[in-house]
N, C-alpha and C positions, 0 to 999 in steps of 0.2 A: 664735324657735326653732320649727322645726317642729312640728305636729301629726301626731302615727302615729293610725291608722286602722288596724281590721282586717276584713277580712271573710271571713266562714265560712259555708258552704252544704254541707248534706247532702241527698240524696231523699227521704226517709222519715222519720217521726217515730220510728221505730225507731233510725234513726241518729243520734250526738251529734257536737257540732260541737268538743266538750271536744279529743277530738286534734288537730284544727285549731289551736285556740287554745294550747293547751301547744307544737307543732312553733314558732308564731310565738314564743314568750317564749325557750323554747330558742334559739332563732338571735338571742339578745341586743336584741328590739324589745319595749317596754316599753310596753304600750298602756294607756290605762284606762278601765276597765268602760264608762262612758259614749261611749266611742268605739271597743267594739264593736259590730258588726251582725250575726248570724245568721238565716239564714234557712232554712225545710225547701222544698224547689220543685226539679222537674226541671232536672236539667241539661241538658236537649233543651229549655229554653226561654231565649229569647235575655235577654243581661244589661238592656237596657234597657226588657223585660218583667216583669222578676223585680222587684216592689211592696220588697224590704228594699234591695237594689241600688241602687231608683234614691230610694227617701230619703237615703242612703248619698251619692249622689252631690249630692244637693241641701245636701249639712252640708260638704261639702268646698271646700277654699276654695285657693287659688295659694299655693303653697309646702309643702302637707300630705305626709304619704306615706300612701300604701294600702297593706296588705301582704296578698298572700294568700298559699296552701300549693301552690294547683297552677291552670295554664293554665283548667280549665274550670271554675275558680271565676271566672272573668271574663267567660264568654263559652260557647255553643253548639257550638261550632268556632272552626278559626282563624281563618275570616274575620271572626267575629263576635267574637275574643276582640282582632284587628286594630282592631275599629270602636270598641272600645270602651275601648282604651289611647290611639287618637288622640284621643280628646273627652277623656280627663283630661289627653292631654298639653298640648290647646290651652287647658284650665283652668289648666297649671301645679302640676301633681300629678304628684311621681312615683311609679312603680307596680313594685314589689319581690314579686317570687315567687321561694318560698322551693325549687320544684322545680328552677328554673334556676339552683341556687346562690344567690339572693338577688339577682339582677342587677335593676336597674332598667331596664325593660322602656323608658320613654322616651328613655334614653341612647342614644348611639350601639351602643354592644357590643351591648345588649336590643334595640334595630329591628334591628342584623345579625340575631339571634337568630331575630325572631319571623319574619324575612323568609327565613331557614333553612324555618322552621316551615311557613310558607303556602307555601312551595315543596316540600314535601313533602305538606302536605294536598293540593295541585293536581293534583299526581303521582297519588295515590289515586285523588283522584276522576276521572280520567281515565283510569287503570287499570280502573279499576271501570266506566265507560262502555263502555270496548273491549271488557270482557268479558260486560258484558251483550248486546251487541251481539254478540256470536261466537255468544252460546248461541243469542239469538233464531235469525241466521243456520245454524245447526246443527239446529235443532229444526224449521224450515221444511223447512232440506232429508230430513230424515227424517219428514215427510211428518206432522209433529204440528202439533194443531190448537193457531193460540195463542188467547189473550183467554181471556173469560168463554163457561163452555161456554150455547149457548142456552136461553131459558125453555120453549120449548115444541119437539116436536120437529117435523118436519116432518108427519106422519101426525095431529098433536093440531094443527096450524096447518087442514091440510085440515076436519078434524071443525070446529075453531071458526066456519072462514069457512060452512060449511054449515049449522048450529046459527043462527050471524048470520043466513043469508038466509033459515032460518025463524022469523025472529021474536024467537029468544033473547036477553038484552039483554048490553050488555057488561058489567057489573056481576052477571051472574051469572055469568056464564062465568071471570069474575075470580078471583070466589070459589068454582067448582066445580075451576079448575085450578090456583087457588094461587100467584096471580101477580098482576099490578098491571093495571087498566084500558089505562095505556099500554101492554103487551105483548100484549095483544089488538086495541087499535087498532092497532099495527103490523100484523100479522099478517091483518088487513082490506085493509089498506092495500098490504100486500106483494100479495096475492093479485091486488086489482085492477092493481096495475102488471102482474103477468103473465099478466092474461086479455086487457089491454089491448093489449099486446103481440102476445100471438100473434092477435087480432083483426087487428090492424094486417097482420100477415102476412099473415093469408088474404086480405086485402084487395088487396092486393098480388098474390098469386098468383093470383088470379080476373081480375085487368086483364093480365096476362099474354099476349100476344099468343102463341096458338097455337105448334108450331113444324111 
C-alpha cells in the first residue's frame, strides 16, 4: 500500500501551515503525523534548496504519494516546480496538488497541465523582457540618463585629479568625498586617458605639413 506524504510551507513564522494541512485531510488524504513535513522558508528559494524539502525527499521511496495545497509549494516557478516533479517522478512518487484538483502531476493529464503551466510562465517572461526593452528604448529616446547616476560629478573629478597631483592621497580624498578608493582611482585614470589623448592630438597637429 502506498505511503501519503505531505508537505506544507509558509514564509513567515507568523504564518501557520495548520490550513495547509486541514485543505489536505478535507480532500480525503489521510496522512500521519510522522509523515508530515513543515517548513517556514521563502518561496523565492528553489525546492531543492529549501533543508525540510529535501529531507522530505530523502524518506520518500517508489510508490509513495506527496500531496501538497498549491504549485509553489514545489518549487520557485514553474520551471523550478518542473525540475522538481521530474526527479520524484524518475523516483516513482507520484505528486497530487490539491490547487489543480488533486491531479497527479506525474501522470499524463498533470505533465498536459504543468506543460499548459510553463507555457504560460515563458509567455510572461518574454512579455516582461519586450517590455523592458521598449521602456529602455523610450527612455534613451527621451533623452534620460540610464544606469546608476555617477559618484562624482564631473567638476569634483576635475578638483580630485588636481588635489592628487598635489600630493593628496586617495584614501583621503575617499573619505573627504564619500565614496570608495576605486571611484577616485577611476577618476585618475579617466583624466590621464584624456590628457593623453589630446596630447596625442597636438602631436599630431604640430607634424602637420603647413598648407
Amino acid at each position: 500500500m502506498s505511503r501519503i506524504f505531505a508537505y506544507a510551507r509558509v514564509s513567515t513564522i507568523e504564518q501557520t501551515t495548520e490550513n495547509q494541512l486541514g485543505e489536505i485531510r478535507a480532500a480525503g488524504f489521510q496522512v500521519q503525523p510522522r509523515r508530515i513535513v513543515t517548513e517556514i522558508i521563502s518561496g523565492s528559494i528553489a525546492a531543492s534548496e529549501r533543508p525540510g524539502f529535501a529531507r522530505l525527499v530523502d524518506r520518500l521511496e517508489g510508490g509513495d504519494i506527496l500531496v501538497v495545497t498549491k504549485l509553489d509549494r514545489l518549487g520557485r516557478n514553474a520551471m523550478d516546480v518542473r525540475k522538481t516533479v521530474d526527479q520524484l517522478d524518475e523516483l516513482g512518487i507520484k505528486v497530487h496538488c490539491l490547487a489543480l484538483g488533486g491531479v497527479d502531476l506525474t501522470s499524463p493529464a498533470g505533465r498536459m497541465t504543468m506543460g499548459v503551466i510553463n507555457a504560460v510562465a515563458e509567455f510572461e517572461r518574454d512579455l516582461l523582457i519586450e517590455r523592458t526593452q521598449a521602456g529602455l528604448v523610450r527612455a534613451k529616446s527621451e533623452g534620460k540618463i540610464l544606469g546608476r547616476p555617477p559618484r562624482l560629478t564631473a567638476d569634483q573629478k576635475r578638483a580630485v585629479v588636481a588635489k592628487l597631483q598635489d600630493g593628496a592621497s586617495i584614501t583621503r580624498l575617499a573619505r573627504d568625498y564619500g565614496v570608495s578608493r576605486l571611484t577616485i582611482t577611476r577618476a585618475r585614470d579617466s583624466y590621464k586617458k584624456i590628457a593623453s589623448g589630446e596630447a596625442l592630438q597636438a602631436g599630431e597637429g604640430a607634424d602637420a605639413d603647413p598648407a
